[in-house]
N, C-alpha and C positions, 0 to 999 in steps of 0.2 A: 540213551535208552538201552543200548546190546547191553553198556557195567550192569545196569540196574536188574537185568534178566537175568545175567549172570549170574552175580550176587545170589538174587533169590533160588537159581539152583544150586550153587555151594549150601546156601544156608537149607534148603530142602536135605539135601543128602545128610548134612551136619545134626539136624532134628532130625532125623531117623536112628542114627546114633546113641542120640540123648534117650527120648524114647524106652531104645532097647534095652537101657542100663539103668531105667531109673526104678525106684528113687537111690539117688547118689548119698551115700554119709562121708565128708571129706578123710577123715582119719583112715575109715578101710579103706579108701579107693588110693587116697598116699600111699596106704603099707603094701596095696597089691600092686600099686606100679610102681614100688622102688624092686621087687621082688621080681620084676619083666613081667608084669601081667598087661599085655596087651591094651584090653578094652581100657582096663584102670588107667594106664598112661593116657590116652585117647581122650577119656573122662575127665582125667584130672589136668588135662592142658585146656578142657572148653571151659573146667570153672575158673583156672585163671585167668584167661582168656575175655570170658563174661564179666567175672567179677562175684560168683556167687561161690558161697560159703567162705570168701576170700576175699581177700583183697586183689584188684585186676591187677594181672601182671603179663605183658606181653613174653616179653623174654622169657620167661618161666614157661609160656604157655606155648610158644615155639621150641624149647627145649625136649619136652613132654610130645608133643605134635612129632618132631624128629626120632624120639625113640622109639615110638609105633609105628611111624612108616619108615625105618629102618629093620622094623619086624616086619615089612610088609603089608602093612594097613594101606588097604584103599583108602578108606576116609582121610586119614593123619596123610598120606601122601598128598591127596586136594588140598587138605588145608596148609600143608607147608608150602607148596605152588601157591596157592592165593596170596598165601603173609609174603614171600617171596616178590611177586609179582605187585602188589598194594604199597609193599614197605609198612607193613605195622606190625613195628616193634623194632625195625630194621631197619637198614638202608635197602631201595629197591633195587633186587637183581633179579636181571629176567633169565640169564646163564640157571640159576638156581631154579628160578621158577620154571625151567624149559624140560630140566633133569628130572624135576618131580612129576612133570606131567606124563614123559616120556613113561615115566617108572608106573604111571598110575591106567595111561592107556596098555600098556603090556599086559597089566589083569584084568584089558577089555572093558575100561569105562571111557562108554558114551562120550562123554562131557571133558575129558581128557582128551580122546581124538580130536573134539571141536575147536581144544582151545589150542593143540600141535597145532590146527591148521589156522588160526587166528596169530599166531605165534609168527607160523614162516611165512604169513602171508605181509605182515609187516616188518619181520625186520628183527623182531623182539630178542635178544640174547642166543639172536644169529642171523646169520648173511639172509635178505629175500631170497624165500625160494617157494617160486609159485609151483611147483611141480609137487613140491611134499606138502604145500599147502593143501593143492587140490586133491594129493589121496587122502590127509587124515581128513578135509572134506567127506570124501566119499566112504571114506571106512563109516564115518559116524552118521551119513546118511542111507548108509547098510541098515543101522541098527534106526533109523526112523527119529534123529535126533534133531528137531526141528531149524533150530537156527543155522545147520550147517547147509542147507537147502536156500535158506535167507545169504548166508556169507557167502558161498558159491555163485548163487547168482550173482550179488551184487560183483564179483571178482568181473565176468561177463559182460555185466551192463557198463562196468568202468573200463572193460579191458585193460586190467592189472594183472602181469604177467602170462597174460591169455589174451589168444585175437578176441578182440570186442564184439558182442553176439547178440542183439537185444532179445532173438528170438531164443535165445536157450536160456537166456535172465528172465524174461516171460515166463518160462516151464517152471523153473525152480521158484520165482516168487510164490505164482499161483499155489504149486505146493505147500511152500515154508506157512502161505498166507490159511492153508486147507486144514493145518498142522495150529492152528493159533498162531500165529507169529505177528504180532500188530506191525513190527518192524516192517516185515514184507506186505502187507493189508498196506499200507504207508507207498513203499516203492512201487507196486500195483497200480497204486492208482493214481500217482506220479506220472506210470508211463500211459495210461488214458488219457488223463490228463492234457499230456503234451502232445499225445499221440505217436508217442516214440515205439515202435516195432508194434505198431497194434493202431487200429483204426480209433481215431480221436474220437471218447466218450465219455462225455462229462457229466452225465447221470450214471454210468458206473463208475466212476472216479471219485464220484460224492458218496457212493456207497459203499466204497474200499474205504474211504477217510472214515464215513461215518463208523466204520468196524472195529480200526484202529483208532481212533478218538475215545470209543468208549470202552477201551481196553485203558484208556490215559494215555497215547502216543500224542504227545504234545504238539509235535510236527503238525500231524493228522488233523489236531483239534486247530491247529492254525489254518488248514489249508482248509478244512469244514467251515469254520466261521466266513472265510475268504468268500469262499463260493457261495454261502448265505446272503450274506452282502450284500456283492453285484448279482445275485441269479442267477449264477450257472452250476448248468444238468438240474434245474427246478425254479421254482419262484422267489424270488428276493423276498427276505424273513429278516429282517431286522434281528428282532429277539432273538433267533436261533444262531444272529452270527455273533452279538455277544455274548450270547451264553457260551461258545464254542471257543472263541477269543479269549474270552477270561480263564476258560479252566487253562490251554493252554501258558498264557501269560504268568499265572500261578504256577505253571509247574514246572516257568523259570525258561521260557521259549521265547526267547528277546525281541523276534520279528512279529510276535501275538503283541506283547506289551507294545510296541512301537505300533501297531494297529490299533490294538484298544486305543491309545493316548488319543488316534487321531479322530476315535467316534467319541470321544468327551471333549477333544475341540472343535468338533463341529456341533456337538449335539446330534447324531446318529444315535437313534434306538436307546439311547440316555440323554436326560438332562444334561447341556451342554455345562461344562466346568474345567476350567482354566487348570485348576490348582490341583485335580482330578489326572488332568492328562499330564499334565508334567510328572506328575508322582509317577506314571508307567513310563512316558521318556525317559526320566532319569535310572530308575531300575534297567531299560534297555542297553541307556548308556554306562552304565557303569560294567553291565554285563560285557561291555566291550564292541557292542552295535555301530558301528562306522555310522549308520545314516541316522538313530537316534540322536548322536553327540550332534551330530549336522542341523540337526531337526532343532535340537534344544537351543543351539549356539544362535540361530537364525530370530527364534524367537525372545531370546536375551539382546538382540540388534534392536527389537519394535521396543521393548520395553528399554532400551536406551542403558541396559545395567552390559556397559562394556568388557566388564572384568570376567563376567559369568560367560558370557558369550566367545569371549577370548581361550576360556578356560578350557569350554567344551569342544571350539572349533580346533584348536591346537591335538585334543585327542585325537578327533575321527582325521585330523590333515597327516597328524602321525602311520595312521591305520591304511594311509592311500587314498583315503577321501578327496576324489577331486574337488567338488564345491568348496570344500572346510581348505582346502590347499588355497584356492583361490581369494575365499575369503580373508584367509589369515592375511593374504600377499597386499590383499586391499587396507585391510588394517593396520598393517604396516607400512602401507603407502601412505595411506589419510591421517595416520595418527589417532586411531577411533578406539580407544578402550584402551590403550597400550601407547607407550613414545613411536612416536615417529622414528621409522627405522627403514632404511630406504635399501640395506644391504641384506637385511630378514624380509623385505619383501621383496627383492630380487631372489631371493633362495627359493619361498614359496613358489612365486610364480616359475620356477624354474624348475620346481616338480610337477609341476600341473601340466608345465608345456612338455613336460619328458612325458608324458604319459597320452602325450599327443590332441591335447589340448589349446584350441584356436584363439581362445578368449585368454588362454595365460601366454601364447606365443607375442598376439599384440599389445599383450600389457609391456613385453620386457619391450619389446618393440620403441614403445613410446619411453620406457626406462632409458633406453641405450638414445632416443630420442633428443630426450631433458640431459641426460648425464645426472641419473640419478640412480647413487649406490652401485656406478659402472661410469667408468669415460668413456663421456660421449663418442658416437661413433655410427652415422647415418647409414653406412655400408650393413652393420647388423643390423640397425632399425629396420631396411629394406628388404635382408633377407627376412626377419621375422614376421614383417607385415605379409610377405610376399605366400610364405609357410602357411601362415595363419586366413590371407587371402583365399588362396587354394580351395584349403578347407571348408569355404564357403563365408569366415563369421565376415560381415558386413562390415563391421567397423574399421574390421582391417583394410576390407577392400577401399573403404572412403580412404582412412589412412594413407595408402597406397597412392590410391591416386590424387591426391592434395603433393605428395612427395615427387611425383612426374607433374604436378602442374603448374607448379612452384619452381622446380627444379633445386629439391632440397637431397643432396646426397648422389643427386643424379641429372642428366642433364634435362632442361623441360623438354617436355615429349607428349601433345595435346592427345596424340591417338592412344596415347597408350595410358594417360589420363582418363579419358575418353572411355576406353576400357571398363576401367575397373570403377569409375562413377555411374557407367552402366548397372555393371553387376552391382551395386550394390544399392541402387537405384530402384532395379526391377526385387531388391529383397525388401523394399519400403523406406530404406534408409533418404528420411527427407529433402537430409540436407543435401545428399548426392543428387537427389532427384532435380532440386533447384538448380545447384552448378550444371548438370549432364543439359538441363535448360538453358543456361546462360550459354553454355558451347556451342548451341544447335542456333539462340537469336544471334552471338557475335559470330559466327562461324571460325569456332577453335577447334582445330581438329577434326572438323566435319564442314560441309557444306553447310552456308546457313539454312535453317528450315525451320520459319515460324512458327509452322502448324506445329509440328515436335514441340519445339521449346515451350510452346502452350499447352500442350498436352503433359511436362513432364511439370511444366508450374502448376497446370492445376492438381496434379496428383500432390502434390507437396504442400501445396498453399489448401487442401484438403485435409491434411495431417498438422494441419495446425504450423507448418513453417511460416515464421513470420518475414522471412525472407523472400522466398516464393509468393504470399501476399503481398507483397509492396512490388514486387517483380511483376507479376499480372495484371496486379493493378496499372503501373506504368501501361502497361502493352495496352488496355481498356482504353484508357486515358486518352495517349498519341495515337491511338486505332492501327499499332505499328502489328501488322499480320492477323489483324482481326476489326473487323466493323468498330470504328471507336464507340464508345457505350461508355459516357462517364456514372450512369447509375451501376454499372458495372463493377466498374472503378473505384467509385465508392464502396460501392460492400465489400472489396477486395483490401480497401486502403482500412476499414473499421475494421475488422479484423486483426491488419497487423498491430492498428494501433491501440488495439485494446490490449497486446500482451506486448505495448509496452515501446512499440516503435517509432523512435522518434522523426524517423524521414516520411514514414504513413501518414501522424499526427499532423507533421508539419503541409502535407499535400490534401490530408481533409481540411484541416483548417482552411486553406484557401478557398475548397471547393465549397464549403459551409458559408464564405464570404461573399462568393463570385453566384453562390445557386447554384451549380454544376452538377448534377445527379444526387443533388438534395435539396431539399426545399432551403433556401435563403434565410441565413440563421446564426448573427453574429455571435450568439450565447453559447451557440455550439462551437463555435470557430475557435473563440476565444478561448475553451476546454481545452480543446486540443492544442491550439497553440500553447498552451500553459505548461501543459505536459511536455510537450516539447522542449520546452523554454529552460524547465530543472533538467535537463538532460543535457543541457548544454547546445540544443539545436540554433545557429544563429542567426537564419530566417523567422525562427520563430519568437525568437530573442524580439527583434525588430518588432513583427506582428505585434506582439502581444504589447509591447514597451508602446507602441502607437494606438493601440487598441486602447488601453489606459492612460493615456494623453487626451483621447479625444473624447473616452467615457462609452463606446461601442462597443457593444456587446459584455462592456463590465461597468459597473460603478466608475467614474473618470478619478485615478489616483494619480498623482504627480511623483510622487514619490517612487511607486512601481512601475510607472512610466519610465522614470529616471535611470530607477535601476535596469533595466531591461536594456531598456536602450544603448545604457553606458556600457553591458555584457556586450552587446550585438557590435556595436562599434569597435570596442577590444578586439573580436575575432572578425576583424574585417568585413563586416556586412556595411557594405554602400550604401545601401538604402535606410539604415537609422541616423548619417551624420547629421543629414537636414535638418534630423527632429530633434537630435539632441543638441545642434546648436539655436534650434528654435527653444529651447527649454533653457540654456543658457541666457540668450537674449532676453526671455523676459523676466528673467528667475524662476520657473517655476521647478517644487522641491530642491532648489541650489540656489545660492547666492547667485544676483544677475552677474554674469560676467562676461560683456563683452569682448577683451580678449578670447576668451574658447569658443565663445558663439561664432566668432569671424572665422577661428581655426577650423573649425567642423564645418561650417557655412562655406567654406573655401575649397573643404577635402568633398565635402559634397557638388560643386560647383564643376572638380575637376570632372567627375566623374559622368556632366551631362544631367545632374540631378536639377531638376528644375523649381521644386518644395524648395531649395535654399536659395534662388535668385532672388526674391522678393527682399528679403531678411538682407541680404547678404548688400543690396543697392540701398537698403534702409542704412547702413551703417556706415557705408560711405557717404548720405547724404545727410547726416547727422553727423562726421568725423569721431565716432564712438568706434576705441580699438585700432582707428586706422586715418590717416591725414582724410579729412574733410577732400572729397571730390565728386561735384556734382553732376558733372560728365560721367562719368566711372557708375555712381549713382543709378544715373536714368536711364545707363546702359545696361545694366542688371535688372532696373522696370522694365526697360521694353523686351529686352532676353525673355524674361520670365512672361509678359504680356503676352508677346506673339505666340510663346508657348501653352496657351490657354489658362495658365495662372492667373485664379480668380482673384484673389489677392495681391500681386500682382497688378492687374489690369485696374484695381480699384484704386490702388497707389497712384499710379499712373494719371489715372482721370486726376484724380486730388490734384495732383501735382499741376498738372496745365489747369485747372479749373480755379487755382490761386495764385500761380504764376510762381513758385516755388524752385528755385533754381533753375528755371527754364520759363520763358515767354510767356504769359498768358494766354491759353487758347482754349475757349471752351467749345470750339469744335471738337476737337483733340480731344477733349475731357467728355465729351459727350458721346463719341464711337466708344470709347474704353468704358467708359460705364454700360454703355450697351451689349458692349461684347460678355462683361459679365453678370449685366443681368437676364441675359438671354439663356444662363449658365445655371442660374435661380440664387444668384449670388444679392441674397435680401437689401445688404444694405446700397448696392447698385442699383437695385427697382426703384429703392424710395429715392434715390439722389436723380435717377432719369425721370423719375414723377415729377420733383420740383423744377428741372429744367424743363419737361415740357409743359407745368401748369407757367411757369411766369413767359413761358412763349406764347400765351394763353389758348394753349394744344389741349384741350382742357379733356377729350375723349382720348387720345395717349396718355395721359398723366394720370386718368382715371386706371387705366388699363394695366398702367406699370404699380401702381399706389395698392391696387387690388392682391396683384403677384406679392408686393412685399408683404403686402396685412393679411392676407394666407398663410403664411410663413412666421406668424407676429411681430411683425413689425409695429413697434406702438406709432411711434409717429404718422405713416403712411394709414393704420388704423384711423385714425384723430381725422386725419384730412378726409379720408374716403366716406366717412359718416356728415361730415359736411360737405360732400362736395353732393350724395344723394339727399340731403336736408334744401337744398340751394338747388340744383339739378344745373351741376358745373360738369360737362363733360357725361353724365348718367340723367336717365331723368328720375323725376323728382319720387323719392320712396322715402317715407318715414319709416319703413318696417326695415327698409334696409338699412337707413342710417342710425335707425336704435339698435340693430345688429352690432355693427359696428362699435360704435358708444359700448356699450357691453363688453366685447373683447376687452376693453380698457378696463375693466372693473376688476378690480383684482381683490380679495376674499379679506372681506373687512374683520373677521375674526383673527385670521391671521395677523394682518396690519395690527390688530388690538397688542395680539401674544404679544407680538416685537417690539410694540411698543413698552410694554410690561415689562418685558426679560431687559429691553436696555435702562430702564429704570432703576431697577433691582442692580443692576452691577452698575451705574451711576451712583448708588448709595452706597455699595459696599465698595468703591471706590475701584472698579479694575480699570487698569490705566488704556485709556483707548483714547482717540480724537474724538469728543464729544459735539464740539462745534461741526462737525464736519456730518457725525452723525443724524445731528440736530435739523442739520440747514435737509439734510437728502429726507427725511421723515418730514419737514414742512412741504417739501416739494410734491413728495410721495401723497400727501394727504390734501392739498388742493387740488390736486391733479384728479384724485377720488371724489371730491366734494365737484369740481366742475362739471366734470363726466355725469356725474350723478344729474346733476342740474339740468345738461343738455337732454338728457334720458326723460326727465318730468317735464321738460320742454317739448319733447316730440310726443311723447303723452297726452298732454295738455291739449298742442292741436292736431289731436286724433278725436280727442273731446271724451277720452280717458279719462277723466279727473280724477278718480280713486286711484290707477296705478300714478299718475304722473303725482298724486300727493303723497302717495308712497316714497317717490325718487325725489321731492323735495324735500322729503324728511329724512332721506339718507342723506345728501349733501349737505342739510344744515347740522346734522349730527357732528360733522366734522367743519363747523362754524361758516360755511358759506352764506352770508350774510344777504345776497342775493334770493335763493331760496329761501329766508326767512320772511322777507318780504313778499316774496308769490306768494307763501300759505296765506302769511294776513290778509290779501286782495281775496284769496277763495275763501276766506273765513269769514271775511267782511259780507262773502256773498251769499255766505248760508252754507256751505260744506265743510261736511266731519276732515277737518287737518289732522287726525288723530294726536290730535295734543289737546293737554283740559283748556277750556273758556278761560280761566283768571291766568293762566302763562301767557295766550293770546294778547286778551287785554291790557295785559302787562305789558307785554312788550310792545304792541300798539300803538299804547302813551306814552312810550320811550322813546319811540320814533318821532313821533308829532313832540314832543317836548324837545327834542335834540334838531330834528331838522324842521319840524313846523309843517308836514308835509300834510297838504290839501284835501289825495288822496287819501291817508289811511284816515284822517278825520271824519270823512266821507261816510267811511267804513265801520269806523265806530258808530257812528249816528246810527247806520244800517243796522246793526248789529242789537244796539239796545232800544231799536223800536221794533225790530222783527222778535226781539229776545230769544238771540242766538247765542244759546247756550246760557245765558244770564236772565233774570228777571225783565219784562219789559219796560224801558222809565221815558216816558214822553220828554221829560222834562233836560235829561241826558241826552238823552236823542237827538232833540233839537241844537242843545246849548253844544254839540260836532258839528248835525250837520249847518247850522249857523258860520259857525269856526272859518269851513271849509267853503263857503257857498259866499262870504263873502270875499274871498280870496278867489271867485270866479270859476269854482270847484262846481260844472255843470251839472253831472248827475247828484251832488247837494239840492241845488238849486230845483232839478223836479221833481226830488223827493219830498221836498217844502209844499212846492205850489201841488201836487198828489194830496199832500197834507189836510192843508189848506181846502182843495172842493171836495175832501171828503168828511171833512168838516170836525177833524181830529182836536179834540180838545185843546186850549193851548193854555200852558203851565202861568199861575197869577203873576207872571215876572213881567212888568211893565218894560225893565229894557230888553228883555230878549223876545218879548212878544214884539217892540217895535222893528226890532232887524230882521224877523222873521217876516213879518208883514211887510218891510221895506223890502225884502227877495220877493216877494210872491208877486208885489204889484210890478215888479220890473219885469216879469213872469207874462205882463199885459193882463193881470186876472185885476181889470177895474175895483171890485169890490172891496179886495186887498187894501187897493189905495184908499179908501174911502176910508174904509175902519182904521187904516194907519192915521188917515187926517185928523180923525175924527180925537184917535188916543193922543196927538200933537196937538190939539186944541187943548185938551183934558191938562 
């Protein structure tokens, strides 16, 4: 801004000039300055100079400029100091430019003493010299020459070759500022501003700016828009701070542009815009703005364009940009926009920490750490941490202290660990906070002190350490220096295990198993196990490989089972050999292989596991994998027996209750089934049911049959419905034992499907054992049709007849031959069988034609005299019940002689009127006899 004012007074005094001589004709004013005419020279050096009537010629116009102020022209003297001083036309000399001012303040111009003193005050084409600065100062503040009351002061406020004064830079601003000077209106209120030699006021400081602003003092219009902004010396004005920002930024004031950029990427008092603010970034930066370049490189990182970001951070790390220093030293660490270069980011950060820089000391720190772009060498790591410690940054101080705790570089030393996990600790640094934890529960370095170690875990496991949450969680857990509280525990363990911890995952899983401070929830368990499980945890390997064995809490896969299991076993988890040699014995997802079922059954055996005793006495008493030894055997049954092994104990009974390599003893067989069906081991209920029903214990038998058919047991089902139908050991309930009956009925739709689907791949021939298929669906479907049957039986005598013909028509559905015959007896007796009349009759007289049977003749008779469901035919009627009646079929016989006193027509059939009438008189109905005599005479 001082050149620009400058300027404007050379060029003022220079039109004063023009002015006095015009209007110019090039030819005369040539002929009179070749002639020495003063003004003409003067004249004819500004038109080539300017370029008017001529072609611009500087040289020429310095030539011309020289020979008038060689005549002593004021003017021509200025202007050859300016071209002098500028370099146009030249090369710049300030020697030259110093001679002409000298010559030009000698005939007492103003503006010539200001620039002497602008001159020695710098340096210019002679040694500093503040002494002759500060007279041509004061000469030309004799003559009331405004900016030399501005350059004076400022000499003062900087203390440049004068003691530093703010109050005598005060006096002369205010002047320079009273004088128009925006320059000083600017430094004015600068020093309100800051409140430097003057009582801090920031409403006249906005009123200096505002003065100098709208003279154009760029500075001014940045420091006006600034205080609109935030509100200070007045009320925050948006509009007025960008209006104030932009004229600035326009007039090429790089800290205005880097402020604008940042009200267009926020959207302050403009429409936020991306592509807006960068355009004043990059004008800042180019302008050479150290924190622009910073600015822009930072946001070329989010938008991932590395090259740009590299380009600009490289500027301002040049300019002494610490951050841009920093970042570069990272980028050359990480390889992020640029090759990895591990000796360019040693240089960086090695400016950053020259400039006393915490965060670049412990970068090199961990450089000299790794031996990276330096050989290694811990001794400097520790000085650098230790530097950078100091300084306060945290990371270093963790640094630090992992380097004493470890004893890496130096010898372990828990207090002085202790230390600096402290400090870096109480700065938030999590992970310090957890170990400064783990110090105070192991007592490293300190006296143990639970309550501490909890205090410094929950501050951490608060900040989200997943460490410290598994940490406090434990302490919850074993109640170790705090009330155990597994709900505690848990939300301590979900926490870690949600970002990812596989020893959390693996301690909730349990606790989701066991119910432990959460509701009982193998779905959940399972999760977590899972998660565990890809992470390579090998308790959880196991869980979850058994969890998918047995089908709890997940769908039961064999295969995932397998897998898991086979992981957990590999890293030595004891507790999946069991399974996986149970998984070998019987093949499941593996070929059965008795050799590695025994091997794992074995290594499990060593171990106290008790899951592989049972298996393990099966294979020696089988000789599968291993010589046949039945002793060896039943010493692996009883191991596993006494050790509450349900299976096991069940073996065991079998074994003496058949006499199977050992004695028959069904004493022996009878505790070992009790011991586990008292266990709720089903199929020990139903096998102590039959031992105490043939003991005819028949209320134990009931009692243990009940346990198993809660648990579905079919068989123990089957008997317990008959033993409440009979009232063997319960008394007697038809409601209970068609309960019963029921359970056994299993969804006839289904049964259809499966019957259909093995049909269908019967026909398209997929290779299966069909016989084997065949014979298990005969069995499956009598077993339904019986059930059914017993079910219309206990109906029947309820005196249900519509539901019990209901379940006779489901059992014949499925051909029970049985129930065909009950409907016909209620059909015979007048009730809806829900089947038409002629399928009835039909089959009726298929019966009576195949076996001759008395009864359904009976029935027919009945049937077509009541004309159930058929026309009524006496004549039919009779010619059954005849059939049946002489076949000593009783109720035939008084449905005849019924007949007969009610005096029912009888059919013109001589011989079947005589048989009829021969039943009726045996009936003792006299009369009968008579008219039989009577037709036997005839």
């Amino acid at each position: 801004m001082k050149k620009i004012l400058l300027g404007l007074l050379i060029y003022w005094s220079i039109s004063l000039s023009i002015s006095a001589n015009s209007p110019i004709n090039f030819l005369d004013t040539y002929q009179h300055a070749m002639r020495g005419n003063i003004d003409a020279q003067y004249n004819l050096a500004l038109l080539y100079k300017q370029g008017k009537l001529v072609d611009q010629d500087l040289v020429l116009s310095l030539y011309w400029f020289l020979k008038a102020a060689e005549q002593g022209d004021l003017q021509a003297q200025l202007q050859v100091a300016h071209i002098y001083e500028n370099g146009l036309g030249v090369s710049v000399d300030y020697e030259q430019a110093l001679k002409w001012y000298h010559q030009a303040a000698d005939q007492g111009s103003d503006f010539a003493l200001f620039m002497l003193g602008d001159f020695y005050s710098k340096g210019r084409g002679t040694a500093v010299d503040a002494n002759k600065a500060i007279s041509f100062y004061q000469q030309a503040m004799k003559r009331e020459f405004p900016l030399a009351y501005f350059s004076l002061g400022t000499m003062y406020y900087n203390g440049e070759g004068i003691a530093q004064n703010d109050a005598k830079a005060l006096e002369l601003f205010k002047k320079a500022a009273s004088l128009n000077v925006p320059e000083a209106m600017f430094a004015l209120g600068k020093m309100y501003y800051s409140g430097r030699g003057v009582t801090q006021d920031y409403a006249a400081a906005k009123k200096l700016f505002l003065q100098a602003a709208e003279q154009n003092e760029p500075r001014a219009q940045k420091e006006l828009g600034l205080m609109c902004l935030h509100g200070k010396g007045g009320t925050k004005d948006i509009i007025e701070a960008e209006k104030w920002l932009r004229k600035a930024a326009e007039g090429g004031d790089f800290e205005a542009q880097y402020a604008l950029a940042e009200l267009y990427e926020l959207g302050i008092g403009v429409p936020q815009d991306q592509d807006t603010a960068i355009l004043w970034l990059k004008k800042a930066a180019d302008a050479g703005y150290a924190e622009a370049q910073h600015k822009l490189s930072t946001l070329y990182i989010k938008d991932k364009n590395y090259t740009e970001m590299f380009a600009w951070a490289l500027r301002a790390a040049e300019q002494g940009h610490l951050e841009s220093q920093m970042n570069l030293g990272t980028a050359y660490y990480k390889g992020a926009g640029v090759e990895q270069n591990y000796n360019e980011a040693f240089k960086w950060y090695s400016k950053a920490a020259a400039q006393g820089n915490a965060k670049a000391k412990s970068a090199l720190g961990t450089m000299y750490f790794n031996g990276y772009g330096v050989q290694q060498d811990y001794a400097q790591t520790l000085k650098l941490y230790t530097e950078a410690a100091n300084l306060g940054f945290s990371d270093a101080q963790q640094k630090l202290a992992y380097m004493y705790y470890n004893g890496i570089g130096v010898k372990v030393n828990y207090p002085q660990a202790l230390k600096w996990f402290r400090k870096a600790a109480e700065q938030g640094e999590k992970e310090s906070q957890n170990v400064l934890a783990m110090m105070f529960e192991h007592g490293k370095g300190v006296k143990k002190n639970y309550q501490t170690a909890i205090s410094w875990y929950l501050k951490a496991a608060e900040q989200g350490d997943m460490d410290a949450q598994l940490n406090l969680g434990n302490l919850y857990y074993q109640g170790i220096g705090v009330k155990q509280d597994y709900i505690e525990a848990a939300k301590w363990f979900h926490q870690a295990a949600e970002q990812g911890d596989m020893r959390a995952q693996t301690n909730l899983g349990y606790m989701y198993v066991q119910g432990l401070g959460v509701e009982k929830n193998d779905e959940r368990a399972a999760h977590y196990f899972l998660q565990a499980a890809i992470q390579g945890e090998k308790q959880s390997q196991g869980w979850i490989g058994g969890m998918y064995l047995t089908g709890e809490g997940v769908r039961q896969d064999y295969y995932q089972a397998f897998r898991w299991l086979s992981q957990a076993a590999d890293q030595g988890y004891t507790s999946s050999y069991a399974l996986l040699g149970r998984m070998y014995y019987y093949g499941l997802s593996t070929p059965q292989d008795y050799q590695k079922a025994f091997y794992w059954l074995t290594k499990a055996a060593e171990v106290n596991d008790v899951r592989g005793y049972a298996l393990l006495g099966s294979l020696y008493y089988s000789g599968f994998a291993v010589k046949q030894d039945y002793q060896e055997g039943l010493r692996w049954f009883t191991k596993a027996a006494e050790q509450n092994d349900t299976v096991a104990q069940v073996s065991l009974a079998f074994l003496y209750e058949h006499g199977i390599g050992v004695n028959q003893n069904l004493k022996e067989a009878k505790k070992w089934y009790k011991k586990a069906a008292e266990k709720g081991y089903v199929e020990a209920q139903s096998r102590l049911g039959i031992f105490y029903y043939y003991d005819s214990n028949y209320v134990e038998a009931a009692k243990w049959f009940l346990k198993a058919a809660e648990q579905g047991d079919r068989f123990s089902q089957k008997r317990l419905a008959e033993m409440y139908k009979f009232a063997e050991g319960v008394e007697f309930n038809l409601d209970q034992s068609t309960y019963w009956y029921k359970q056994l009925i299993i969804e006839k739709a289904s049964l259809r499907t499966r019957l259909q689907k093995t049909l269908v791949e019967y026909l398209n021939k997929v290779p299966q054992d069909y016989q084997t298929i065949k014979q298990a669906y005969f069995r499956e479907i009598y077993e339904y049709s019986e059930i059914a049957f017993a079910i219309g039986i206990n109906y029947w005598d309820k005196q249900d007849i519509y539901t019990a013909i209901k379940w006779f028509n489901e059992s014949y559905d499925f051909n029970y031959r049985t129930s065909l015959y009950v409907l016909m007896l209620l059909y015979g007796q007048g009730h809806d069988v829900q089947r038409s009349p002629q399928f009835m009759i039909e089959r009726m007289k298929a019966v009576s034609e195949l076996s001759d049977d008395k009864t359904i003749q009976m029935l027919l008779g009945n049937v077509y005299l009541n004309g159930y469901g058929v026309e009524p035919n006496i004549e039919i009627a009779m010619t059954w019940l005849v059939k049946a009646a002489t076949k000593g079929q009783i109720d035939a016989e008084e449905i005849l002689a019924k007949m007969y006193r009610e005096q029912v027509q009888v059919p013109d059939n001589d011989e079947l009127k005589k048989s009829y009438l021969d039943i009726v008189c045996h009936q003792d109905v006299l009369t009968a006899c008579d008219e039989r005599d009577k037709l036997d005479k005839k």
